[in-house]
N, C-alpha and C positions, 0 to 999 in steps of 0.2 A: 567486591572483596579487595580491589587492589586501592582503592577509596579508602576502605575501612582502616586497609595498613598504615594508610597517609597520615589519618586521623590519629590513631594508636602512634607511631611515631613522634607524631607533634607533640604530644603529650609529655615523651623522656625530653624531645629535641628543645622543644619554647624554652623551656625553664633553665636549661641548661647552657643555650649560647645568651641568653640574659644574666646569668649569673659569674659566666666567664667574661660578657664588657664589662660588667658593675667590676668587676676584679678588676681588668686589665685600665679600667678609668680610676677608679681610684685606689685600691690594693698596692700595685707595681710602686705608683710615685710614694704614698706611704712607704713600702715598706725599702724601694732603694735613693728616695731622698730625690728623686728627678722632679722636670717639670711636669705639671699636670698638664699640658697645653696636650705633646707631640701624644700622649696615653691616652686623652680625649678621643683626640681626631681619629686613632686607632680603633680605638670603642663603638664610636659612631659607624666609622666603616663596616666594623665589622658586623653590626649589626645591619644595616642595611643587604651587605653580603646575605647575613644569614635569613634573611626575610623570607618564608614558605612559601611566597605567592606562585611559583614556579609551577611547586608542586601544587598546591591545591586549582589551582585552573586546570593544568594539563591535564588529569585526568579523565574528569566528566566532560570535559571539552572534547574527548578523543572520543566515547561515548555518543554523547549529542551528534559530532559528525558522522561518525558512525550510520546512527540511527535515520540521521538527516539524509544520507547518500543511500540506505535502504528504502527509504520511501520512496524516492525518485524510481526504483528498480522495481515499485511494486511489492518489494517485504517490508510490514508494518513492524517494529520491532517495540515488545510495551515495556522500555526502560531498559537503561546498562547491563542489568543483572543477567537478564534475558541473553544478552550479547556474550557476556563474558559466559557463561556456563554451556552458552551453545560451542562456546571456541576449543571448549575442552570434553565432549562428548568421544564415547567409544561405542556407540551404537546409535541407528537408525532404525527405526521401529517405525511400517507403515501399513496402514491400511489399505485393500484391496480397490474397493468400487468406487471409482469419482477422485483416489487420489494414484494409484498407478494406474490403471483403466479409464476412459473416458467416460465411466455411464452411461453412455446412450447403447442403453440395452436392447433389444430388438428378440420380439417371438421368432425360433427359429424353425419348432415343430411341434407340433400337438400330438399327443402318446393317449389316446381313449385307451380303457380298458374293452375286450372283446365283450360285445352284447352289455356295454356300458353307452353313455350320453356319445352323442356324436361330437366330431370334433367345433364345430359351431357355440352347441351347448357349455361343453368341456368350459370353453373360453368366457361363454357370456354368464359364466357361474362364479369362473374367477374373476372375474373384470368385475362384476358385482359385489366380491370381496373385498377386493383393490380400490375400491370407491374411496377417494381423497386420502389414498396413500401417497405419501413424498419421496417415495423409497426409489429408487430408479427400476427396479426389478416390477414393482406394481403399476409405474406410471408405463412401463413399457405392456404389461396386459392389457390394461386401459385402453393406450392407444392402438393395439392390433385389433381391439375388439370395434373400437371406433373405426377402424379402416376397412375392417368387412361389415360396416352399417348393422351390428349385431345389436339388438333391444336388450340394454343391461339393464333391470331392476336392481332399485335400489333396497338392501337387505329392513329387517324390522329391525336388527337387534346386533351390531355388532363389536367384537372384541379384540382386543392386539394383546398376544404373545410375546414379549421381546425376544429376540433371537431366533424365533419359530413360526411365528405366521400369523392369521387371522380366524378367527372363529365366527361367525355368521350364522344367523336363520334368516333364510329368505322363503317366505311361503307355505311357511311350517316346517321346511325342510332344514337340517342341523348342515351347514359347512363347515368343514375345515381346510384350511386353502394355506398352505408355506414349506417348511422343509422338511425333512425324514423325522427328526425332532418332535413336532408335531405330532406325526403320526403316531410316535410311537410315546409319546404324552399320554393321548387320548385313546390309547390302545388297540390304533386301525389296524387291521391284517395288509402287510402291504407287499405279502409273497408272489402278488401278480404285480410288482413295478421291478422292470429294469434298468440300470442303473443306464443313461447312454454316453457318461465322461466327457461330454462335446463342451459344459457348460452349466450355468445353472441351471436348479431344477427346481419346477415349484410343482408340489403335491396337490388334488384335490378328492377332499372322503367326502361324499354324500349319505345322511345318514349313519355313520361309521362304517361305511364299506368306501374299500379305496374305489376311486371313480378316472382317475389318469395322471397324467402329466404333463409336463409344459415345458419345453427347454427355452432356456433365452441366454444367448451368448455376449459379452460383452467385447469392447477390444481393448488391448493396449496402447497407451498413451506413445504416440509416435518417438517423443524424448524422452524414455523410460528408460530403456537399455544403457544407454549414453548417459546418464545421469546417473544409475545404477553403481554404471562401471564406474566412475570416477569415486563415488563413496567408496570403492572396495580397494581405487588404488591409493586412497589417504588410510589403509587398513581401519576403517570402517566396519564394521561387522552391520550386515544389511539381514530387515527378518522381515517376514509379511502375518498381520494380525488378521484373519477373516473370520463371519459367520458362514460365507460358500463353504459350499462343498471341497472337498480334500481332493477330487481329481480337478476339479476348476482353481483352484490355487494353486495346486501343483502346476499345473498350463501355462498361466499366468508368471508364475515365477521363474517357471523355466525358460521364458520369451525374455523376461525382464533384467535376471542372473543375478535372481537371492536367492543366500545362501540357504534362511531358514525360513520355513512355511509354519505357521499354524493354524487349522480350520477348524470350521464348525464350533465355532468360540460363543459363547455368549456376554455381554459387555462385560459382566465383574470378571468372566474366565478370561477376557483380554486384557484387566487389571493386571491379575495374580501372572499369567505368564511375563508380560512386563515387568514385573516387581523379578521374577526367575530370573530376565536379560539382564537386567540389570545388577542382579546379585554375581550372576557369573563375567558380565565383561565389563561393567562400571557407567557410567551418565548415560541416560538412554534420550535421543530425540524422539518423539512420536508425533505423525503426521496424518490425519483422518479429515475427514470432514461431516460425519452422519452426526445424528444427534446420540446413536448409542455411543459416539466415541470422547463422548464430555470428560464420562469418567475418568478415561486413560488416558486421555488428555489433559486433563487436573492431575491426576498421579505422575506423569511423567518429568522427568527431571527441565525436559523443557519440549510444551506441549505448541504443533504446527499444523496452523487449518488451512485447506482451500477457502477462495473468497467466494468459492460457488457452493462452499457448502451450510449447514444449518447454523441457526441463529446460535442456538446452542454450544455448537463447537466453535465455530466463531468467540465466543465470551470468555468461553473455558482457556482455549488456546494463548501461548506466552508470543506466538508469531503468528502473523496470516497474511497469507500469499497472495494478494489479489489477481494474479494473474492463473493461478490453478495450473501452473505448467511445473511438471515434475524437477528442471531447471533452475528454479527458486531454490531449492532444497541445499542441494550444494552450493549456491550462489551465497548463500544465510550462510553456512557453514564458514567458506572463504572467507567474506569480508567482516564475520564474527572475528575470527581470527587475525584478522592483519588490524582490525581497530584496537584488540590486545597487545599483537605487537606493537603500533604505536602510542599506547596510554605505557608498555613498559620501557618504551625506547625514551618518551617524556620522563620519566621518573628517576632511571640510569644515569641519561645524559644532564638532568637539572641536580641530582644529589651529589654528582662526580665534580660540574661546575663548582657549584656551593663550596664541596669541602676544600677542594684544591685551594679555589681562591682563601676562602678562611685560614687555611693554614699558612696562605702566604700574607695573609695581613696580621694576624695576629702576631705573627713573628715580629712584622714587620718590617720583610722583604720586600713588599711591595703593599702597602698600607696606603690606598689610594682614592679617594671620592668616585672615580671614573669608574675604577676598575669595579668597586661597589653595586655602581649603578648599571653595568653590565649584568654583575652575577644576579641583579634583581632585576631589573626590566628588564633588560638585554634577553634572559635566559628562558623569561616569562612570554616572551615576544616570539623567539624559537620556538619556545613549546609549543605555542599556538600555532605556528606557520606550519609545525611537522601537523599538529592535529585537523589543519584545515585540508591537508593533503587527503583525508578521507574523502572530502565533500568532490575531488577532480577524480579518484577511484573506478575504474572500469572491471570490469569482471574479466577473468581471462577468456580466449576464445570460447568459445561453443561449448561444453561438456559432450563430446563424441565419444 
């Protein structure tokens, strides 16, 4: 944007210091009878003075370092725009699992219903569900099933749910294996499941009779809090988008200190709440990495993937953090911002140079070749050294 103003500018500006040397070269001596010599050499300077080269480098120069001093740090940044509109954000919109939590999800307890499958069974039904699931909640079934050497057959027939879970028959028998959603899709009775709050939960109905549960807890990203906290003291408004459950986001948020939760989302209902934050506090970031979070990652005013997460969100995303540490986040923020301030510090200080001198040559105070050659390389040269100062740019301490 601040590019586009340069361009728009040149537009009044070109025609207009061109039309004042044509005057001042030959107009003036016309019309007061002087020499055309000292009105020349006026003309020329001034023109040379007025030359945009200033402006039009310093900008995307301040950009490209930007972008350049981002990579080194691990944030990919895809083009200027990207930078600028991160620098002016009033929200932070993040997804729960794999971008504040670390994923690695772990079975915590198996909940059989009474005079239902044993706990063994429970597992190697779900784990037969979770067959070549990517999801961190399924690969961690999987692998608990695998650690108690459990024989998981592999299902005849299976289905995905977005937002809800998987549908199965294995052996004639009908599964349904994900979250309360689910169940109450397929219309299980599921007045014999308690709720245990510790974490997530994944449902399993055998035949449309509820058959147990699974808890699997995940943790918090060590740097979360710390990273949190500094979004909130740039008054950031910080919100968590999840499909978990509303007491396992709640847990999580409360560890982490956002402000606003919302669970049990499905990907377009994590659209439309987006589209809500955004109506109420103005530019939203969003930060995910699953492949449900393409969409609102596409819809966001400027969309942020882990480098750990799917292909999908990856493509979708305007930034991607290869380092997956919550740290990036604010880090993006910060040096979005200071590369704004110096593409506007470029722009200030080259149009201030410009006019002064021009108004002192065309007077003909000081109507000079040198001084010319200043306001155009000289200014163009600055600008460059202020914008290379992105590329020696250090992040402040730690976000604690």
């Amino acid at each position: 944007h601040i590019d586009a103003f340069i361009t728009r500018f040149a537009r009044i500006y070109t025609p207009v210091v061109v039309g004042i040397a044509i005057f001042t070269a030959v107009g003036i001596p016309l019309v007061t009878g002087q020499s055309f010599y000292p009105w020349v050499y006026t003309a020329l300077s001034f023109l040379v003075m007025s030359c945009p080269c200033a402006l039009v480098l310093s900008v995307p120069l301040a950009f490209f370092c930007g972008i350049g001093s981002g990579s080194r740090q691990g944030i990919l940044f895809k083009g200027g725009v990207v930078m600028e509109t991160l620098a002016t954000i009033k929200a932070v919109v993040m997804d729960k699992t794999g971008t504040i939590t670390e994923g690695n999800f772990s079975v915590q307890r198996l909940n059989p219903v009474s005079g239902g499958p044993s706990e063994e069974t429970l597992l190697a039904l779900c784990a037969a569900c979770e067959q070549g699931s990517t999801h961190p909640i399924g690969t961690s079934i999987s692998a608990a099933a695998k650690a108690k050497n459990l024989d998981v057959s592999r299902p005849e027939k299976i289905t995905e749910l977005s937002g809800k879970g998987i549908s199965a028959v294995l052996n004639g028998q009908s599964l349904l294996c994900g979250n309360l959603k689910l169940m109450e899709y397929f219309s299980v009775d599921c007045s014999r499941y308690q709720k245990s709050g510790q974490g997530s939960e994944v449902l399993l109905a055998v035949d449309g009779r509820y058959a147990g549960s699974i808890v699997i807890a995940d943790t918090l990203k060590t740097e979360a809090p710390g990273a949190i906290a500094w979004l909130r003291r740039e008054n950031l408004v910080t919100a968590m988008l999840t499909g978990d459950t509303a007491d396992s986001a709640r847990a999580i948020a409360r560890k982490a200190g956002i402000e606003d939760v919302h669970a049990r989302l499905l990907p377009e209902e994590k659209l439309e709440t987006l589209k809500n934050i955004r109506q109420t506090h103005g530019p939203v970031l969003f930060v995910g990495d699953g492949i449900n979070d393409a969409p609102v990652l596409a819809g966001a005013d400027v969309g942020a993937a882990m480098g750990s997460g799917a292909d999908a969100a990856l493509e979708a995303a305007d930034v991607v953090y290869m380092r997956s540490d919550m740290n990036a986040i604010p880090e993006s923020i910060a040096l979005s911002r200071h590369t704004r301030r110096i593409a506007l510090q470029n722009v200030i200080f080259a149009l201030t140079i410009k006019i002064a001198v021009m108004i002192l040559g065309i007077t003909g105070i000081y109507a000079n070749l040198w001084l010319a050659v200043f306001a155009d390389t000289g200014v163009a040269f600055l600008c460059i050294l202020n914008a290379m100062r992105l590329l020696l740019y250090k992040q402040p301490a730690r976000f604690q």
